[in-house]
C-alpha positions in Angstrom: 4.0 20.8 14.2 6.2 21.2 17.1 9.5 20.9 15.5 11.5 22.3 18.2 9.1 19.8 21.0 10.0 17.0 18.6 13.6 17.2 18.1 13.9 17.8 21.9 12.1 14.8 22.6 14.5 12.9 20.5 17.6 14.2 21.1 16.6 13.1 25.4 15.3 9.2 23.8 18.8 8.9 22.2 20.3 9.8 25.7 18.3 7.9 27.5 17.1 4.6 25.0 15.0 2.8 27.7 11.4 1.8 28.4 11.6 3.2 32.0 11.8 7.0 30.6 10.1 5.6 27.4 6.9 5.1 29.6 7.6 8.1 31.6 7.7 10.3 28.4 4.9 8.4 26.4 2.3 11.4 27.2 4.9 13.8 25.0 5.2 10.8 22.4 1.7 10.4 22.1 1.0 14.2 21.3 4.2 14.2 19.0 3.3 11.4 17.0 -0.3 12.7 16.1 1.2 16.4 15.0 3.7 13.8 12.9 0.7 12.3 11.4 -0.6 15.4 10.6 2.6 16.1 8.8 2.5 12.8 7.1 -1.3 13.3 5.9 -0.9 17.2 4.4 2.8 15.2 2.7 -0.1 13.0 0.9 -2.0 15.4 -0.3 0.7 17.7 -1.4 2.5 14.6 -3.3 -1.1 13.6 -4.9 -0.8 16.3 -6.6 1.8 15.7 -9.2 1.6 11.6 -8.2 -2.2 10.5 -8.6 -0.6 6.7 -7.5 -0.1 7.7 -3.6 -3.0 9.6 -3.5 -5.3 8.0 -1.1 -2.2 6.3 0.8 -3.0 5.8 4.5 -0.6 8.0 6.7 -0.8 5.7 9.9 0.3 2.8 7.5 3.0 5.2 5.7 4.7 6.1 9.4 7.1 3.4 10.6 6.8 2.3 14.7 9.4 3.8 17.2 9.7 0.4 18.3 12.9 -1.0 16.8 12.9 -5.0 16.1 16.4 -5.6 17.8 16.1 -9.8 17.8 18.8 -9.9 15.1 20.7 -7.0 15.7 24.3 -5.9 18.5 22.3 -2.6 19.4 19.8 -3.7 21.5 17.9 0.0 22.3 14.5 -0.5 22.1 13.5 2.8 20.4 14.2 4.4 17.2 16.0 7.6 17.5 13.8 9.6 14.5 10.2 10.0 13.3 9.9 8.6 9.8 7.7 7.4 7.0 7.7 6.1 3.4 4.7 7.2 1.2 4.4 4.6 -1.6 1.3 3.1 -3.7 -1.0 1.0 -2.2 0.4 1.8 1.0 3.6 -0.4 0.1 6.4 1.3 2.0 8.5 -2.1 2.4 7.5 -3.6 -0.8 9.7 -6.6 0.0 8.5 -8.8 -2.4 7.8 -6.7 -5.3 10.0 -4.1 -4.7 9.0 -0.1 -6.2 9.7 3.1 -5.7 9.3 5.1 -2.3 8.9 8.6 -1.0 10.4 9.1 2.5 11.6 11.1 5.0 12.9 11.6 8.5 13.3 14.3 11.8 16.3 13.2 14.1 17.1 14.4 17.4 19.6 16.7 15.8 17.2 19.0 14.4 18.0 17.0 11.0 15.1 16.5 8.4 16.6 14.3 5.4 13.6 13.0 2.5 14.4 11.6 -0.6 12.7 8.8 -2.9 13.7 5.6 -4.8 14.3 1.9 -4.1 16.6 1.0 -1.0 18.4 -2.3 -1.4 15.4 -3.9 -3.5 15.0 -7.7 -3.3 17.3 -9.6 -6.0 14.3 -10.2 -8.7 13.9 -6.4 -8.8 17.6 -5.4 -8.1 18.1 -6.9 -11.5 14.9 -5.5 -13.6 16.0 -2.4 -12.8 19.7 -2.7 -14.0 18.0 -4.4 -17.4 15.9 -1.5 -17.4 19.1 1.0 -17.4 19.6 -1.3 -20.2 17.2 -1.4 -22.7 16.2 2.2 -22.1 19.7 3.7 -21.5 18.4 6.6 -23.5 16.0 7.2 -20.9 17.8 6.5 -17.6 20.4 9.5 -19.1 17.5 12.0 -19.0 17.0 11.2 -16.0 20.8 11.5 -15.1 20.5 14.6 -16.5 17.4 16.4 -15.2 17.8 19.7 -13.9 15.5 19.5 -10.9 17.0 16.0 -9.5 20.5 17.4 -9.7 19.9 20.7 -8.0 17.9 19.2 -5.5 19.6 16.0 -4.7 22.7 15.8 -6.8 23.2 11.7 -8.3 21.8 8.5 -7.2 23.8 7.6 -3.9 26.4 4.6 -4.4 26.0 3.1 -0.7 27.2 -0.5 -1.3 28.3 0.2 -5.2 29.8 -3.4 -6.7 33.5 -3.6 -7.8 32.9 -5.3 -11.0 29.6 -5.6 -12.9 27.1 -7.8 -11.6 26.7 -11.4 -13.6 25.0 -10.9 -16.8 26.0 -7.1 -17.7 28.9 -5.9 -20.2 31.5 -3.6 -18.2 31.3 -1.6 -21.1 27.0 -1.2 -20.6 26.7 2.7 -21.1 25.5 3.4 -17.6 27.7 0.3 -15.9 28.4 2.6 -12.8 24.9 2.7 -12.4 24.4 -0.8 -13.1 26.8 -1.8 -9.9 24.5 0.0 -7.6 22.6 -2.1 -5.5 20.4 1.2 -4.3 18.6 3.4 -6.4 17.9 6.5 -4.2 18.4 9.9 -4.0 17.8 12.3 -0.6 19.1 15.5 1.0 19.4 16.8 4.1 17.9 19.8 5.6 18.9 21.8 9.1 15.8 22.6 10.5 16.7 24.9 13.0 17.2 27.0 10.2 14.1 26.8 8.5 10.4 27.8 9.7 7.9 24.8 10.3 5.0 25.9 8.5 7.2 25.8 5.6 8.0 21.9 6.3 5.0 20.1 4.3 5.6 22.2 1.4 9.5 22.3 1.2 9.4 18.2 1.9 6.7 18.2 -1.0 8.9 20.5 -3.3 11.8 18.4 -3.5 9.9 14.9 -3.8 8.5 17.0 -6.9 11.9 17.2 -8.1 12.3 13.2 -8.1 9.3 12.4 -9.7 11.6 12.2 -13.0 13.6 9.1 -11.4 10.2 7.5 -9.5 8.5 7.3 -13.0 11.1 6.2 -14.9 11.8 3.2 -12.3 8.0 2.2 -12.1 8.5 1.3 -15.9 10.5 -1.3 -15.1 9.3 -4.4 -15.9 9.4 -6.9 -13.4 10.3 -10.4 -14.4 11.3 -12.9 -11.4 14.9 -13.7 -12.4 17.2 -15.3 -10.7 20.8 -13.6 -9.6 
């Protein structure tokens, strides 16, 4: 892939977010997108590897549209500023309902390549099977805590939007109640492409989804029972 093509292309959509150029540019887009799906479709492969459940995902489903859905939001640019996708079973990469664990990643215009994998802000019914799955298997939530490869890869579990107090229905004295008040379960890094050489990317990207295959397995044995917040 043409990293250097890609992030250049980018870094010129996030300076000039309009169809007009959008159209004008859409030859480059079309050329960048299928090297991205190429990217997408080795990632598969690579992550089938150690995760038989995302093996025959469908790459065009896993990659998410430029286009960005601006009817609710202040920023009204119609175009995403990165190339990004989220590898999960069944081709489920916004599992809204059921909620699950995802691989994903993303290039920005900086030269900026940041993957990761676990549940974003999960809908409520799962939001709460997984803190009763911290739980009744804290023992097994610390191992994950704990493995080696997560940490030196990705550090902890992020605490974007981290509750004050316990949610309703946990003891502030649960073992893992700091846990508990996240209402994301993920873990990424960030990588600076400019320093690193492209034909590496597949494998590096696969490498460290390896390493939080201890936190996707132990969150897909959550048991998911509809209940109520």
């Amino acid at each position: 892939m043409h990293l250097r093509d890609l992030t250049q292309f980018l870094k010129e959509l996030s300076e000039n977010n309009n169809r007009p150029w959008f159209i004008m540019n859409k030859p480059r887009y079309d050329i960048l997108r299928e090297e991205f799906l190429e990217v997408v479709t080795q990632l598969i492969v690579e992550l089938g590897k150690f995760d038989p459940a995302v093996k025959f995902c469908n790459p065009k489903k896993a990659m998410f549209r430029i286009n960005r859905d601006v009817r609710f939001a202040n920023d009204k640019s119609p175009y995403k500023t990165r190339f990004s996708a989220a590898i999960a079973p069944n081709d489920m990469r916004r599992p809204s309902k059921a909620g699950g664990p995802t691989y994903y990643m993303q290039i920005d215009g900086a030269g900026h390549l940041l993957f990761g994998a676990g549940e974003y802000m999960p809908p409520p019914p799962r939001l709460r099977a997984l803190r009763q799955h911290m739980v009744d298997d804290a023992a097994g939530f610390g191992k994950v805590l704990k493995n080696k490869r997560l940490r030196a890869t990705f550090g902890d579990i992020q605490n974007e939007g981290k509750l004050m107090r316990p949610p309703k229905g946990f003891a502030a004295d649960a073992e893992h109640i700091e846990y508990i008040k996240l209402k994301s379960f993920f873990v990424w890094t960030e990588v600076d492409l400019k320093l690193n050489q492209p034909e590496l990317l597949v494998g590096q990207i696969a490498s460290g989804m390896q390493d939080a295959f201890a936190l996707v397995s132990w969150m897909r044995e959550t048991k998911d029972e509809p209940v109520e917040e």
